[in-house]
Steps between C-alpha positions, in 0.01 A plus 500: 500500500224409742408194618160400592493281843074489470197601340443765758777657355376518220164680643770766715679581126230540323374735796827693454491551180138636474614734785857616379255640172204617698767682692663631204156635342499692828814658531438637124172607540650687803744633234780325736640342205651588182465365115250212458431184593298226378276234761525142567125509682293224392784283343670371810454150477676442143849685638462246872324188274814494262784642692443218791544265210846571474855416667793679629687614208254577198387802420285748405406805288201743571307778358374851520282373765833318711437528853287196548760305317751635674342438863384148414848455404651592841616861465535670801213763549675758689763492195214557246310762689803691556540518105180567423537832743858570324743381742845377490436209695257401225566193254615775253623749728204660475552584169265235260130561698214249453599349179886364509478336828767238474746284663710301256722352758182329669335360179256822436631640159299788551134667433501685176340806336464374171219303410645089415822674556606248765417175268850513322721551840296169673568313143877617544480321817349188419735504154817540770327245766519233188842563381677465842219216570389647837211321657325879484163596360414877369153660513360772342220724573323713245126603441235475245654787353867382476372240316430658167842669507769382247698333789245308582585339137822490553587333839261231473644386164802535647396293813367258324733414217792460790232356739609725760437453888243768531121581614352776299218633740252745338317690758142560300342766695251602267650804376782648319565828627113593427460242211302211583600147402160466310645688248871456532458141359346268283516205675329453851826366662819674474632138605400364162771710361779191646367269226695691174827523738467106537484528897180419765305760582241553803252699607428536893272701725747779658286557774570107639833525640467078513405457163811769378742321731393140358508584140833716537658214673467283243609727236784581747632138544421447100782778475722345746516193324571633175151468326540882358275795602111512585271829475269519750274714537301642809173694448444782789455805549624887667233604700677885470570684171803409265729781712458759752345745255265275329089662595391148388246604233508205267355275747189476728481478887319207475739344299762562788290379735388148332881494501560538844257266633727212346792646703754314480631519909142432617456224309881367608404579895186339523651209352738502762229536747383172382838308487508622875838718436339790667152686634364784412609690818868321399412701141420824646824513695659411246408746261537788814851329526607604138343816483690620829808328326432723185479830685809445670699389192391850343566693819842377565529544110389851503833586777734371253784707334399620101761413275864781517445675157853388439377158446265641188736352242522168665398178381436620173732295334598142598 
């Protein structure tokens, strides 16, 4: 898992992130890359804001859209490029793509292609974390539309009832595949749900990687301590369609664009400008830093070996 040392760490993750996806977004509009893949643009600062809230040994379960998590988390880039282009050098040996990105043995129980699907493997983890009373915390990341699955139900009366170390983190981006959360609910928080499971619920502005980190912390240590579960949630948005193939038609450009003047890693740099961490020129170099980082991860990526097709049958079963 990664450590932050500083806040301008934060700033050169979020940075990587946004680039690993605007990179990705390339490569398949180039038609470089095979099957789909969903983006993490837009959303960076709830995956940084809640992951830096953590310690060395809890852990974490993704989504569809699992490479931010996965990079805030500390996953090596070259590993998850490499995957992403189908090689056996990948976390999956090239063999999962975009959406099972995982590394179990480092605390990331893996992205996951079914919507909420991940809720009942983080629960597992907090359920195990209580019985051998580890000093470990579990978080789990789902969106607006996870939450009205059946799982949704089920883990957080699960949670609950056994007060379970873990942070359920709803990422509310607006929109469910193309279904917006206007009509997806009846209530105007999807936080207000916590009350009939009998835990705290919150409701943060996902594009404030400060105010995400201070809220999740609290929920975190709340966990730790053996208070039970908390649901926050964190309301954001994807500045690029649900997946690769999505033309974007049930939304306006103007919407995007209100959107992206909140951005969440201009709003984090200039207040680092104004703590004095760095300059603008310090911010420019910085972002040419990662993006010459990110074409070299897919470069050296792109040389590796594709998985023997006597390996097909592998990992299949445990």
């Amino acid at each position: 898992m990664k450590t932050y040392r500083d806040r301008r760490e934060l700033l050169e993750t979020m940075l990587m992130i946004r680039a690993f996806d605007e990179k990705v977004d390339e490569l398949y509009a180039a038609g470089a890359l095979h099957g789909t893949a969903h983006f993490y643009v837009g959303q960076e600062a709830v995956a940084v804001g809640v992951i830096s809230a953590l310690r060395d040994g809890d852990v974490i379960t993704g989504t569809h859209r699992g490479h931010g998590h996965a990079l805030a988390f500390g996953l090596d880039v070259e590993r998850m490029a490499a995957e992403l282009l189908g090689r056996a050098s990948g976390y999956c040996h090239g063999k999962g793509g975009s959406m099972h990105i995982a590394d179990v043995g480092a605390g990331m129980l893996g992205a996951n292609g079914i919507v909420g699907g991940s809720m009942g493997i983080a629960c597992g983890a907090a359920w195990a974390f209580k019985q051998r009373k580890e000093d470990r915390v579990a978080v789990c990341f789902f969106g607006d539309g996870g939450a009205n699955e059946g799982i949704f139900h089920e883990t957080l009366n699960m949670a609950a009832i056994w007060k379970l170390p873990i942070l359920f983190v709803c990422e509310n981006n607006q929109y469910g595949m193309s279904m917006s959360v206007k009509k997806a609910f009846a209530i105007e928080k999807i936080s207000e749900r916590a009350s009939g499971y009998g835990m705290p619920g919150a409701t943060v502005n996902g594009m404030e990687l400060d105010e995400v980190n201070h809220v999740a912390s609290e929920a975190v240590e709340r966990a730790r301590s053996g208070d039970g579960p908390t649901l926050l949630e964190a309301v954001t948005y994807r500045y690029l369609g649900h997946s690769k193939s999505d033309a974007n038609l049930y939304r306006t450009r103007e919407e995007i664009s209100e959107w992206r003047e909140r951005d969440a890693i201009e709003r984090f740099a200039a207040v680092l400008e104004e703590e004095g961490v760095l300059n603008h020129q310090e911010l420019r170099d910085l972002e040419t830093q990662v993006h010459e980082r990110m074409e070299n991860a897919f470069e050296k990526a792109d040389r590796e070996a594709e998985p023997e097709p006597e390996s097909a049958l592998e990992d299949i079963y445990a």
